[in-house]
C-alpha positions in Angstrom: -21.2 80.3 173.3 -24.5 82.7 172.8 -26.6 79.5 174.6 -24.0 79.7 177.4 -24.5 83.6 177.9 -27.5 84.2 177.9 -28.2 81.3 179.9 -25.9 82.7 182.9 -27.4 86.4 182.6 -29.4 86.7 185.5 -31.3 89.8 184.2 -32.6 87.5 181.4 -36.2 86.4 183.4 -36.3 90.4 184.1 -36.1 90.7 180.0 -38.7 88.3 179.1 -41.2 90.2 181.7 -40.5 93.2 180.2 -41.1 91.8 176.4 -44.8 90.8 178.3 -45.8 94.1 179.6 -48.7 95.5 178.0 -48.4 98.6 176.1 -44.4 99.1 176.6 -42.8 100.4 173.4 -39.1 100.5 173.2 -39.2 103.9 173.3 -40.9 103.8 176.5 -38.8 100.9 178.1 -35.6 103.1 177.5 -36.9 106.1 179.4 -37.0 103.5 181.7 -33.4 102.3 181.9 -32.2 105.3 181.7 -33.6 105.9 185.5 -33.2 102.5 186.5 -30.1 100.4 186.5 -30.7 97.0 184.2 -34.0 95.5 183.8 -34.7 94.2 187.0 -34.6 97.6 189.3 -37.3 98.6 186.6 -39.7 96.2 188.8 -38.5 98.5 192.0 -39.4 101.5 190.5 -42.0 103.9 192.5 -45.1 104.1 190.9 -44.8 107.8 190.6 -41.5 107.1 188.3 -43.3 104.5 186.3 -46.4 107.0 185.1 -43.6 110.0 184.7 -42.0 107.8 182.1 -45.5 107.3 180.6 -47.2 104.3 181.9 -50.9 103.7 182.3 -52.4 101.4 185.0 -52.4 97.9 182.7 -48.4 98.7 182.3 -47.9 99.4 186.3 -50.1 96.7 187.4 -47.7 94.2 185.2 -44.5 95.3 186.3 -46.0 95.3 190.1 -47.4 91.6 189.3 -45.0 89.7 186.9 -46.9 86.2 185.8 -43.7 84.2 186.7 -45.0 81.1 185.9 -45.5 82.2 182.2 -42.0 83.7 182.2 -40.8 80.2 184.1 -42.4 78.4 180.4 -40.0 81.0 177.9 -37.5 79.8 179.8 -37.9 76.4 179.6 -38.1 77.2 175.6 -34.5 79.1 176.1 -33.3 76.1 176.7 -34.0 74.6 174.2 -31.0 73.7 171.7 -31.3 76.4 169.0 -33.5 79.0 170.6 -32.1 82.6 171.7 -33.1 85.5 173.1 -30.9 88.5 171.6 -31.4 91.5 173.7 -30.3 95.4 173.2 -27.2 95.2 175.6 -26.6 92.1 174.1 -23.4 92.3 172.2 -24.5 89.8 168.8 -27.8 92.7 168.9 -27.5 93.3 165.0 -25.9 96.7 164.4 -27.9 98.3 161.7 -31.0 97.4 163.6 -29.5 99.0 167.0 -29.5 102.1 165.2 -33.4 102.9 163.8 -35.7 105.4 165.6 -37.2 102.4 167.6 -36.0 99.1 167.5 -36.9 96.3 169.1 -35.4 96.1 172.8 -35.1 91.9 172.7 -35.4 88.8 169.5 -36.3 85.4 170.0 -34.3 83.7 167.5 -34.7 80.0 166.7 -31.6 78.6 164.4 -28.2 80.5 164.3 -28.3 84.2 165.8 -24.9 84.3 164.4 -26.3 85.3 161.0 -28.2 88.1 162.8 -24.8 90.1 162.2 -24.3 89.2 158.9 -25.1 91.7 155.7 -28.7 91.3 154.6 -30.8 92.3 151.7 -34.3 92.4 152.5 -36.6 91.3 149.8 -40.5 91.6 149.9 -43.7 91.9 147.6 -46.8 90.3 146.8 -48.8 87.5 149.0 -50.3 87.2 145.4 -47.9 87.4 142.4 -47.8 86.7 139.1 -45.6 83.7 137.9 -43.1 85.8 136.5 -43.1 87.9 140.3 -42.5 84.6 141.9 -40.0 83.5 139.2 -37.9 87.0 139.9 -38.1 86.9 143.3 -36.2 83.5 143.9 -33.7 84.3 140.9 -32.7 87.5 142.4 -32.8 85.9 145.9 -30.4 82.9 144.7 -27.9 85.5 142.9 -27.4 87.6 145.6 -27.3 84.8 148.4 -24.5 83.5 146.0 -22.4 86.6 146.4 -22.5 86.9 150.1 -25.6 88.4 151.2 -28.4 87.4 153.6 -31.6 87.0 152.3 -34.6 88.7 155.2 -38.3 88.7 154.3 -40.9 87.6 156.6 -41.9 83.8 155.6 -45.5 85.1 154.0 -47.0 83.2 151.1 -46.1 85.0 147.5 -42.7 86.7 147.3 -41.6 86.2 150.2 -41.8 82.1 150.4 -40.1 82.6 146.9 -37.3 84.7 148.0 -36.3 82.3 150.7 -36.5 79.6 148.5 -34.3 81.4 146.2 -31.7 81.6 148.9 -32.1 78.2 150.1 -31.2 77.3 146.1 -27.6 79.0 146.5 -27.0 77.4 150.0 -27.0 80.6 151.2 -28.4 82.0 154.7 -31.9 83.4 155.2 -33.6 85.2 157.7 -37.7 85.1 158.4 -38.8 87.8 160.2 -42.3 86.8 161.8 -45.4 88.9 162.8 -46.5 86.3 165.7 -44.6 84.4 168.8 -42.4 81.9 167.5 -44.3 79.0 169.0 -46.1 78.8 165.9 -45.8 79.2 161.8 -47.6 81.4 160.3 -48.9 80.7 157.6 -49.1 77.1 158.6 -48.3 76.2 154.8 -44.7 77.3 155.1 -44.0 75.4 158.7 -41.5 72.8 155.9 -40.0 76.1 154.9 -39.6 77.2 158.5 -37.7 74.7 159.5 -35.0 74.9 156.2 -34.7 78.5 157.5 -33.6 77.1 161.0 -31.4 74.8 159.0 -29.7 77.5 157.0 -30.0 81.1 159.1 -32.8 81.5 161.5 -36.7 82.9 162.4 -36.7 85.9 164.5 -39.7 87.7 166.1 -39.6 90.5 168.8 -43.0 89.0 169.8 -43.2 86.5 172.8 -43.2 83.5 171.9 -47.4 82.2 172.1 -48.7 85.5 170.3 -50.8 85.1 167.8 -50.5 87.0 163.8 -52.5 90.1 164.6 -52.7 92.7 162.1 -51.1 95.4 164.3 -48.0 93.3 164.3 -47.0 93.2 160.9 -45.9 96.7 160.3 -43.7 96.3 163.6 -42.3 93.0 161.5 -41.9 95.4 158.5 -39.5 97.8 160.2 -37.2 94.9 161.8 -36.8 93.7 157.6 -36.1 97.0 156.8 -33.7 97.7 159.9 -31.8 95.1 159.8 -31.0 95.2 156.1 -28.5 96.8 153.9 -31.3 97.5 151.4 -34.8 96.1 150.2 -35.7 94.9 147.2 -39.7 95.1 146.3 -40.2 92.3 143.3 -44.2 93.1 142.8 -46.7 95.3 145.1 -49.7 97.0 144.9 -50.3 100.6 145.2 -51.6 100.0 148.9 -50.0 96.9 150.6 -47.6 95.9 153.3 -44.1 96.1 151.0 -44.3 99.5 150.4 -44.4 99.6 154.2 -41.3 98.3 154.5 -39.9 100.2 151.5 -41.2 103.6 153.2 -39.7 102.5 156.5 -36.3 101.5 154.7 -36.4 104.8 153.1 -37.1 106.7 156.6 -34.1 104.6 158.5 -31.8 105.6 155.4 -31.7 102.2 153.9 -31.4 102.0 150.2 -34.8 101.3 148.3 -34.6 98.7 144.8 -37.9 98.3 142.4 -38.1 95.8 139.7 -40.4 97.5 137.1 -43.4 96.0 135.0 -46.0 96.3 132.8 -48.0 99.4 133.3 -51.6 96.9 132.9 -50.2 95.1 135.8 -51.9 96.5 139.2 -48.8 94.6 141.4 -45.9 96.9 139.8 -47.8 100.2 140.9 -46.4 100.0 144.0 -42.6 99.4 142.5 -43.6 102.4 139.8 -44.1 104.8 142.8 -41.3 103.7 144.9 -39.1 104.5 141.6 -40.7 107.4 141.4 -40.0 108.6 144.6 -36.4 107.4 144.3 -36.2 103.9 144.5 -33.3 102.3 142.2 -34.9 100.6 139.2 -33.8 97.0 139.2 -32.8 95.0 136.2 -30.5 92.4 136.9 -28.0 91.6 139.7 -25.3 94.8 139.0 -28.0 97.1 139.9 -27.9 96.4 143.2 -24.2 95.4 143.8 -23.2 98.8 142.5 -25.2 100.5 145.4 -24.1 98.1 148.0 -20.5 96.8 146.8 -17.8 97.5 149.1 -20.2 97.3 151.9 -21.9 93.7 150.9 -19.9 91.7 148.8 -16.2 92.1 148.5 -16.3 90.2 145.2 -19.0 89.5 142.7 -18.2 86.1 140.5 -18.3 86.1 136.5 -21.3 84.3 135.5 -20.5 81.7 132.5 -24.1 81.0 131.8 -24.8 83.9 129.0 -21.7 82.7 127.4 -23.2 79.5 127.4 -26.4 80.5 126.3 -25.2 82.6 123.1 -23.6 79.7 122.2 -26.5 77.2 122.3 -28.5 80.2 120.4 -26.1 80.4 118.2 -26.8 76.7 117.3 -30.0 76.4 116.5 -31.9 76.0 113.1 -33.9 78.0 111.7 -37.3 77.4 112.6 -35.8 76.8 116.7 -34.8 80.1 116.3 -37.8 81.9 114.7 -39.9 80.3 118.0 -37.6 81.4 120.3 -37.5 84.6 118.9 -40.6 85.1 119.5 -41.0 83.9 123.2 -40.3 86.6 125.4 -40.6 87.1 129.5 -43.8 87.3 129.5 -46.4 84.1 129.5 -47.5 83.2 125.7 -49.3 79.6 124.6 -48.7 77.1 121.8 -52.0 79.2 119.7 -50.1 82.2 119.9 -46.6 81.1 118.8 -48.9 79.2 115.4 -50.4 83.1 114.9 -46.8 84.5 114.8 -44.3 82.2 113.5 -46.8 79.8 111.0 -45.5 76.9 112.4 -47.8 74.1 112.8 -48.4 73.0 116.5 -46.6 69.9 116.0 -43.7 71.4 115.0 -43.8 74.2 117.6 -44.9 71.8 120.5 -41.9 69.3 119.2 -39.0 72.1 119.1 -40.6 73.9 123.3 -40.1 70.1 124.3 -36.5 71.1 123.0 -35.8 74.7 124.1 -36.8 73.2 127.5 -34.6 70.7 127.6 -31.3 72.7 126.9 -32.9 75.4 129.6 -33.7 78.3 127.2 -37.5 78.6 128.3 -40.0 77.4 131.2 -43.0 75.5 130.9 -45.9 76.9 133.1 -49.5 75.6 134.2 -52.1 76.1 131.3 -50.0 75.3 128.5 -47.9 78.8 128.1 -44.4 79.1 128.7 -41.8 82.0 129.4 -38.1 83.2 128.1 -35.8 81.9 131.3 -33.3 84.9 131.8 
């Protein structure tokens, strides 16, 4: 039905001109239709009215000139089963994003621009993290895609891959917000990931669709996350990096702000220590964030079995499978270590992990150490 529409709207070439023109904001573009009436008497306007509403010569010269054969090729991509363009009049426009100091006037969407309306949780962080970052990232991601919400990040490497992943774990929908036209995947390392998005919610971009992943365009990605979500969670970030972006411009568009905390040697939870301390939630577990969100997100949250379970497998184990486990907590530790604490010889210890493993109380990681699974 969204195909059908905006296949019919005869202002839609006007649109994708406009998204073209150089150095036209959305601010900008609705000074403009507030004097003209729709998007194509914009390319009628005087050029007196055109430099009133604060156009320089590159702008005018565009509008004057429209490269209609380039427009001629996004349309051809339009229709194209699956891809979208969602534009500010358009009535599936996602509401919470409508209503931000300056969002985006038009979205190329490729997958379902249905789930552009649903409730989403943006979740960002490190392009670097620690195991344990990427580890909290997709179990918090799968949680809360299981209880309704969309997962939005923006499809970079660290964090973000993870928290997609996470959501893609529950069945749940996702959203990647890109920083580049959506002729290409960027990075090129998550183009398999791209297309389970597609499968399972959709990649948006307000970019046309052959621009390249400039560094100018990521902040303009970071307020669309932000914007378009009920919240964001930050799992890991530096003091200076791109997710405190988008938790400062959640935090200017009145979204609420969540911070997992960490250790205080640990330069990646700066970042989440000064968003707490500026009045970001501190995150623990799930409840945390459905308490700020409830009646608006999820109208129910499920009781999770698995503690009961796992208290009951603890409960069962001997003594020295206790004393080990005991010991292991959520943060990395090796085979040498555990032989230091508990006097167990490695045998033994590397015997009962091959155990704990097995019945899902702890995670192996590369090198040898392993970690306390929540």
């Amino acid at each position: 039905m969204i195909k059908e529409e905006q296949l019919q709207n005869k202002d839609l070439p006007y649109w994708l001109a406009l998204l073209r023109t150089p150095a036209l904001g959305p601010r900008t573009l609705s000074k403009l239709l507030k004097t003209a009436v729709g998007p194509a008497s914009i390319f009628e306007l005087p050029e007196k009215e055109l430099i009133e509403a604060g156009l320089k010569g590159r702008s005018i010269n565009f509008l004057q000139n429209p490269p209609w054969p380039m427009i001629e090729s996004d349309l051809l991509w339009l229709e194209q089963e699956g891809n979208h363009l969602i534009t500010f009049a358009d009535q599936h426009y996602p509401e919470l994003l409508r209503q931000i100091y300056d969002p985006p006037f038009a979205l190329f969407v490729r997958g379902n621009p249905e789930v552009l309306s649903s409730i989403q949780l943006g979740i960002v962080g490190s392009r670097n993290p620690t195991t344990d970052g990427r580890r909290m990232a997709r179990d918090f991601s799968r949680q809360l895609a299981a209880v309704g919400l969309t997962i939005t990040s923006g499809l970079a490497l660290g964090i973000d891959s993870c928290s997609h992943l996470g959501a893609l774990d529950a069945n749940g929908q996702t959203i990647a917000v890109l920083g580049n036209g959506l002729n290409s995947i960027y990075p090129k390392s998550n183009s398999r990931l791209a297309e389970s998005i597609i499968e399972n919610g959709a990649l948006v971009s307000e970019l046309p669709l052959d621009y390249r992943p400039l560094p100018a365009n990521f902040p303009r990605r970071n307020r669309i996350i932000s914007g378009a979500s009920t919240g964001v969670l930050v799992v890991e970030a530096a003091l200076k990096s791109g997710s405190l972006i988008t938790a400062r411009c959640a935090m200017e568009q009145g979204r609420d702000v969540f911070a997992i905390p960490g250790s205080i040697h640990n330069p990646l939870t700066r970042g989440c220590h000064s968003l707490i301390r500026e009045g970001a939630k501190l995150v623990e577990q799930l409840q945390d964030i459905i308490e700020e969100i409830g009646p608006l997100a999820v109208a129910s949250v499920t009781t999770d079995t698995q503690p009961v379970k796992t208290q009951q497998l603890i409960k069962g184990l001997d003594a020295d499978t206790k004393l080990l486990l005991d010991n292991i907590g959520y943060r990395p530790v090796n085979v040498d270590y555990l032989v230091g604490v508990t006097g167990l010889t490695v045998n033994i210890i590397s015997r009962t992990l091959l155990n704990l493993e097995l019945q899902g109380l702890i995670e192996s990681l590369p090198g040898g150490s392993c970690i306390r699974k929540s």
